[in-house]
C-alpha positions as CSV (number, residue, x, y, z in Angstrom):
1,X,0.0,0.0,0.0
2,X,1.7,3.1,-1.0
3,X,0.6,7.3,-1.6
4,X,-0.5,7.6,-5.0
5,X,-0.1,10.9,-5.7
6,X,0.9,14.6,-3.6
7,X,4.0,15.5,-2.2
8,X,4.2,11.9,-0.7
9,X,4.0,9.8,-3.9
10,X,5.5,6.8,-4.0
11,X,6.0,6.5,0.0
12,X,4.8,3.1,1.4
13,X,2.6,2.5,4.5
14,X,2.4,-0.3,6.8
15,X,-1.0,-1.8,7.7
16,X,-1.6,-4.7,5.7
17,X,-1.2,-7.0,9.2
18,X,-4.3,-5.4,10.9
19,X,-6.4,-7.6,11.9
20,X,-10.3,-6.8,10.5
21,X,-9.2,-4.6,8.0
22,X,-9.7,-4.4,4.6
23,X,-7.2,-1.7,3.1
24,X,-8.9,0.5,-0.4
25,X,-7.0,-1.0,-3.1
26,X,-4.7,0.8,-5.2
27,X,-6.5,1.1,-8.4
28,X,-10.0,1.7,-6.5
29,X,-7.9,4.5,-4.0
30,X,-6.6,6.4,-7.1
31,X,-10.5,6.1,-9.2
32,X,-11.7,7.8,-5.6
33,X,-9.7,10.2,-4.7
34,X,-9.8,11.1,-8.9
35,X,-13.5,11.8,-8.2
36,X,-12.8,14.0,-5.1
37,X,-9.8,16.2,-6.3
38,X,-11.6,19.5,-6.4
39,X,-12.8,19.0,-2.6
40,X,-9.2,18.4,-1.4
41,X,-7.3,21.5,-1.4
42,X,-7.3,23.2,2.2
43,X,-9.7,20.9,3.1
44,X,-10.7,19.2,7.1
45,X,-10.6,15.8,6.4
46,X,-12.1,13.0,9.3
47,X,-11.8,9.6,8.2
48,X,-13.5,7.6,10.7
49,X,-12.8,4.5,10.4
50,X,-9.0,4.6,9.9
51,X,-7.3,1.4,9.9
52,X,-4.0,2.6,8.5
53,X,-4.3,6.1,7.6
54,X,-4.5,5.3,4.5
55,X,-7.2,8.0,2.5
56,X,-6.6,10.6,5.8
57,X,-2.6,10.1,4.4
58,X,-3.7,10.7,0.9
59,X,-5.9,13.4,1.2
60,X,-3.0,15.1,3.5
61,X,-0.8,14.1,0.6
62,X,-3.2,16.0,-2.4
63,X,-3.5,18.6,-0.4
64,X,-5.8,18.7,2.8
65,X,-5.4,21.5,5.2
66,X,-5.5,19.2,8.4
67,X,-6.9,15.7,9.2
68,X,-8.3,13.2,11.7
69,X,-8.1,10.0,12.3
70,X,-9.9,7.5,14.1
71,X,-9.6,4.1,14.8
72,X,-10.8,2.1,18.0
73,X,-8.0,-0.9,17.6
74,X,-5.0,0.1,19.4
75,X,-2.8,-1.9,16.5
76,X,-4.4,0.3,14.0
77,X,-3.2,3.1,16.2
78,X,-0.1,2.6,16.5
79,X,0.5,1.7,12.5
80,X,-1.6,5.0,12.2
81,X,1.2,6.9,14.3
82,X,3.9,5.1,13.0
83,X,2.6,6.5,9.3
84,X,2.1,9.7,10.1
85,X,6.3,9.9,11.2
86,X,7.2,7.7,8.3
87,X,5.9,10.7,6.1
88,X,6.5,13.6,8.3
89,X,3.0,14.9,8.3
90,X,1.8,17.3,10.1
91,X,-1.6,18.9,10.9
92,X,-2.8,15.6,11.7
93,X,-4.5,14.4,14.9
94,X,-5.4,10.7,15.8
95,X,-8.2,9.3,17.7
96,X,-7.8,6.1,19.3
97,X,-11.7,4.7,20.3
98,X,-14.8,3.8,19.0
99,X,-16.4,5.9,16.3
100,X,-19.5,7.7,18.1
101,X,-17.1,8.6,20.8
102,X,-14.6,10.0,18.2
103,X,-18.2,11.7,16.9
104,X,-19.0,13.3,19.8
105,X,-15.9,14.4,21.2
106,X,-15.4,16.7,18.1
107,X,-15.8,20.1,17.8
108,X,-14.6,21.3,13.9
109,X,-16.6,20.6,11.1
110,X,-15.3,18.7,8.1
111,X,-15.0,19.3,4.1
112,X,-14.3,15.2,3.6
113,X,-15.5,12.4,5.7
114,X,-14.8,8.8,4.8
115,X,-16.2,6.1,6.4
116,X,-15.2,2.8,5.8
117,X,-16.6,0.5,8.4
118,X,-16.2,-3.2,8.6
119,X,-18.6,-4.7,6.1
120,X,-20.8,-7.1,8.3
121,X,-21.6,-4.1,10.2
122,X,-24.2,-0.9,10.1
123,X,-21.8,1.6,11.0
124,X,-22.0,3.6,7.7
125,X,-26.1,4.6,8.9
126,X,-25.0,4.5,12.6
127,X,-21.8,7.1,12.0
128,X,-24.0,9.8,9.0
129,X,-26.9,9.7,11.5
130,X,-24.3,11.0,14.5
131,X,-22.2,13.3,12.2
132,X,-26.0,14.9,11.4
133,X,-27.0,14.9,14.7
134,X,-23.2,17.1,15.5
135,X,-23.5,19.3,12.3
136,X,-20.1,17.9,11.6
137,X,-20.4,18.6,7.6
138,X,-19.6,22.0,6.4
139,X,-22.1,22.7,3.8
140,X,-20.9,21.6,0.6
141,X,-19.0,19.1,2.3
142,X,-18.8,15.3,1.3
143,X,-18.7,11.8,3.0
144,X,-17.6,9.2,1.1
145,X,-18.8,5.7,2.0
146,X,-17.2,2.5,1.2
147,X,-19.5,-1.4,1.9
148,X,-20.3,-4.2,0.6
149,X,-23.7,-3.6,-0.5
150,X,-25.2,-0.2,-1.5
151,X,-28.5,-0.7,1.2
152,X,-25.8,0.0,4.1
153,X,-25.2,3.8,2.5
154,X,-28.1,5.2,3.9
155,X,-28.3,9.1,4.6
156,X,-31.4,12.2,5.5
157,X,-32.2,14.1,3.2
158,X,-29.9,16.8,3.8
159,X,-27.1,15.0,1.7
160,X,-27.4,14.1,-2.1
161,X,-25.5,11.3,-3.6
162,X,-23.3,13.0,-6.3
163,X,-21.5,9.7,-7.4
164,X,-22.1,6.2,-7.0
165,X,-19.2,3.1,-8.4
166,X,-19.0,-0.2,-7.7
167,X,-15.4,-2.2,-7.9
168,X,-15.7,-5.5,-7.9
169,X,-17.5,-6.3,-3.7
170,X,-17.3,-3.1,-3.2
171,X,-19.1,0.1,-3.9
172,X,-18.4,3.7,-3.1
173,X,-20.9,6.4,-2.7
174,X,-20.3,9.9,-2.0
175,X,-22.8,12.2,-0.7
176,X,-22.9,15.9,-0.5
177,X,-24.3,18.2,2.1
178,X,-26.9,20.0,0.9
């Protein structure tokens, strides 16, 4: 797994050892974050559930003002931390617990959310229910949801799905605050 593009292209990241994750393939990462470009620059970027660092990392790499990132497993943690000094990033902030704590104990509102949950799970509904309850979406702001089956994604009214892609088991919707 590696930074495909930004002032840390090329650099490698650890995390393919985590237990319970499922890191965003290359190909997939670089079709995503194509999609997303003009929402990068300068942007607040929470990725929720973090794993590696890996789209928090690449966002920061294309451009993102500032970033965090959350993760409840103390392994992801520390491969999260031990990331962020591989590439010398800074403006970064890491969150090690579960995700509606991480929810609530924030106060800034975000330009990028991702929020790729395990897959047997409901966290994608559970997390976009919480981050609407905190107002934690600029307006104009995305989340950009990765599962296994497109009936997880679901979202109020107050977001609009601008694109929707499927990869193989996996599909990607991103919404936008309205």
């Amino acid at each position: 797994m590696r930074i495909i593009s930004g002032k840390y292209k090329g650099r490698v990241l650890d995390g393919f050892d985590i237990k319970g994750t499922r890191p965003t393939m290359e190909r997939v990462k670089e079709s995503l974050f194509a999609q997303i470009q003009m929402f990068i620059p300068n942007s607040h970027v929470l990725d929720l559930f973090s794993g590696s660092g890996n789209l928090g990392l690449e966002a920061l790499s294309e451009g993102a003002h500032s970033a965090v990132l959350v993760d409840s497993n103390p392994k992801a943690v520390s491969i999260i931390k031990k990331n962020i000094e591989k590439l010398g990033c800074d403006s970064v902030k890491v969150l090690g617990m579960d995700y509606v704590k991480a929810i609530h104990s924030l106060e800034e509102k975000f330009d990028i959310i991702f929020l790729d949950p395990p897959y047997q799970t409901n966290y994608i509904e559970k997390s976009i229910e919480e981050i609407t309850k905190k107002d934690l979406v600029k307006k104009g702001g995305i989340i950009v949801c990765e599962s296994d089956s497109i009936d997880k994604i679901v979202y109020p009214e107050v977001y609009s799905e601008i694109k929707n892609k499927t990869y193989g088991d996996k599909t990607i919707v991103i919404i936008q605050k309205i």
